[in-house]
N, C-alpha and C positions, 0 to 999 in steps of 0.2 A: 477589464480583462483579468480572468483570474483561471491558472495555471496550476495543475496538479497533479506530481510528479510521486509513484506510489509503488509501493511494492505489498503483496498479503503477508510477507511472513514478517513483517514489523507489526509490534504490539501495540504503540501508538499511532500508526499510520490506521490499525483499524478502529480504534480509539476516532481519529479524525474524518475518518473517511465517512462516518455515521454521523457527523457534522459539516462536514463542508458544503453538501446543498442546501441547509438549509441558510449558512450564512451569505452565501452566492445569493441566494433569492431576496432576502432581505435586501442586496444592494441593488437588486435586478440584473446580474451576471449570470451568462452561463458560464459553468465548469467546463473549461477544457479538460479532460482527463490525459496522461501522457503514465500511461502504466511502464515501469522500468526494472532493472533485475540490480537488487540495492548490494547484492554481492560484489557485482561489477564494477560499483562506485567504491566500495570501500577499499576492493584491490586496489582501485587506482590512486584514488585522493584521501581512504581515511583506513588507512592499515591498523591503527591504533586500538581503533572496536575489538582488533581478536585479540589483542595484549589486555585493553581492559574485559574481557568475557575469562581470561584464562587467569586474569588475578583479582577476580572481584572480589571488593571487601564486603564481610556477611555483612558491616551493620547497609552500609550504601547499599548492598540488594534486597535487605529486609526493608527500605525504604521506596524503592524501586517498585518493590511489589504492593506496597501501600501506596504508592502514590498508582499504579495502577488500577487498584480495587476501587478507590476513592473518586478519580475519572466516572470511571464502567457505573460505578452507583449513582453519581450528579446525569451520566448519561442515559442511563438506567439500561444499560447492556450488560449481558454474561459475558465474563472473561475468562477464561482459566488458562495458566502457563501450561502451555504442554510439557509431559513431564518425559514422556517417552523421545520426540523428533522437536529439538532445536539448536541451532537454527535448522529451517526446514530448507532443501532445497524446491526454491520456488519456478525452476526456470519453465516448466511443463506448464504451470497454472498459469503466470505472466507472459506466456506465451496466448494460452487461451484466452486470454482476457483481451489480447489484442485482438483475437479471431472471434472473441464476443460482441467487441464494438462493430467488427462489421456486419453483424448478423441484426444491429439496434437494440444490442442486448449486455452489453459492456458492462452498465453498471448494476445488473440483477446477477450478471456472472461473479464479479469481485463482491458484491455481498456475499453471497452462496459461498463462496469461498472463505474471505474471510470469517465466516462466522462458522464455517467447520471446521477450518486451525481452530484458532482462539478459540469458539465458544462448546464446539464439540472433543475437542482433541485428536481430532482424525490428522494422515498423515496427507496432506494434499500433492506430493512430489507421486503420490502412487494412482495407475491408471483407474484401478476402480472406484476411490475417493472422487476422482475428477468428472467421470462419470456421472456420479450423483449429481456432483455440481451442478455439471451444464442442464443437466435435469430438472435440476431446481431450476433454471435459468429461464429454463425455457426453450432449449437448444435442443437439437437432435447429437447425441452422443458423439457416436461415431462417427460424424460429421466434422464434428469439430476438433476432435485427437487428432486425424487426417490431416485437418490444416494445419496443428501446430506443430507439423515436421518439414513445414513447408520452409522451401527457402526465403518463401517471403516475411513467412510472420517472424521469423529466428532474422529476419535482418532490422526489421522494423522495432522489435524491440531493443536489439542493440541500439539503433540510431537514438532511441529515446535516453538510452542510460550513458550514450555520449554526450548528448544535447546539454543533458543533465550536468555533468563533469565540468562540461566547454564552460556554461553558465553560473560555474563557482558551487554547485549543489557535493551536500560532501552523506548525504544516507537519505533516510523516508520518514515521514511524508515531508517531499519539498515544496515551496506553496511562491508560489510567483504571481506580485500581482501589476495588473500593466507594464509587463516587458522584465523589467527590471529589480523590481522591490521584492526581494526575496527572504523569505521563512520556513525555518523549520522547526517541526515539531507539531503535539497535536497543542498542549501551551501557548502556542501563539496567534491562536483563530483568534481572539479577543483582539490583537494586534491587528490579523487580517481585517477581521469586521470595521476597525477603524480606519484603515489604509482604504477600502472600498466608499467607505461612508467619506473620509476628508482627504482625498487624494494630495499628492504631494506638491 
């Protein structure tokens, strides 16, 4: 069983997200997806993210960003820091990405997305970015903005970014595997691939 709790506007969550099937496969899992709004998590359980964002030390971000670029090259994706919107608010897109899975189109929506943050620098919190998106997806547009005002999909992804909290998760990507063995970050797939391969 392996669990995967995500948000687009984390840098390494799309770093992992462009790996996670393929290490599910290799163990023969499917990915649950459990998309969440990682804003949500860190008002609640990790406050400390905007105290470390508002005193980062240069040399630790000039690190940060190397060790991003160094990922993206081993994974051979485009990265780039948005220099104009971050963090982004994501709640519009994590909304849609709920209203993606039920259209069977979840995980072509959160690519399309994440790779126009990250790899394009578009602002994805803005209706005609999102637009593209679902486009890209596959989705009929206007369709899908429509749902994500619903009081369903705005409840459903709360439930997720609770679930998250309930279960000790403290930001994105959180990676849960049978039930309880939990990790974060995109650094620790090598860890998942072997929690999958030699269960505990």
């Amino acid at each position: 069983m392996l669990e995967f709790f995500y948000d687009v506007g984390s840098p390494w969550t799309y770093l992992a997200f462009h790996k996670i099937e393929d290490v599910a496969a290799e163990a023969g899992v499917p990915v649950t997806w459990k998309p969440i709004l990682v804003g949500g998590v860190f008002n609640a359980v990790n406050q400390g993210v905007y105290a470390a964002r508002a005193n980062a030390s240069k040399l630790r971000w000039a690190q940060t960003a190397k060790d991003l670029a160094d990922w993206a090259r081993y994974y051979d994706l485009k990265i780039t820091w948005p220099p104009k919107v971050f963090p982004v608010n994501s709640v519009a897109a994590m909304r849609g990405v709920i209203a993606a899975f039920d259209e069977g189109r979840g995980v072509e929506f959160s690519r399309a997305a994440f790779e126009a943050y990250w790899g394009e620098d578009r602002d994805i919190s803005q209706r005609e970015v999102l637009v593209d998106v679902a486009a890209r997806a596959g989705l009929d547009p206007q369709s899908l903005l429509a749902r994500i005002e619903t009081p369903e999909i705005k409840a459903r992804l709360r439930a997720n970014t609770d679930e998250l909290i309930a279960r000790g998760g403290y930001g994105s990507p959180t990676i849960f595997v049978n039930g309880d063995d939990l990790y974060f970050g995109n650094d620790r797939l090598v860890l998942v691939r072997e929690a999958l391969r030699k269960p505990r």
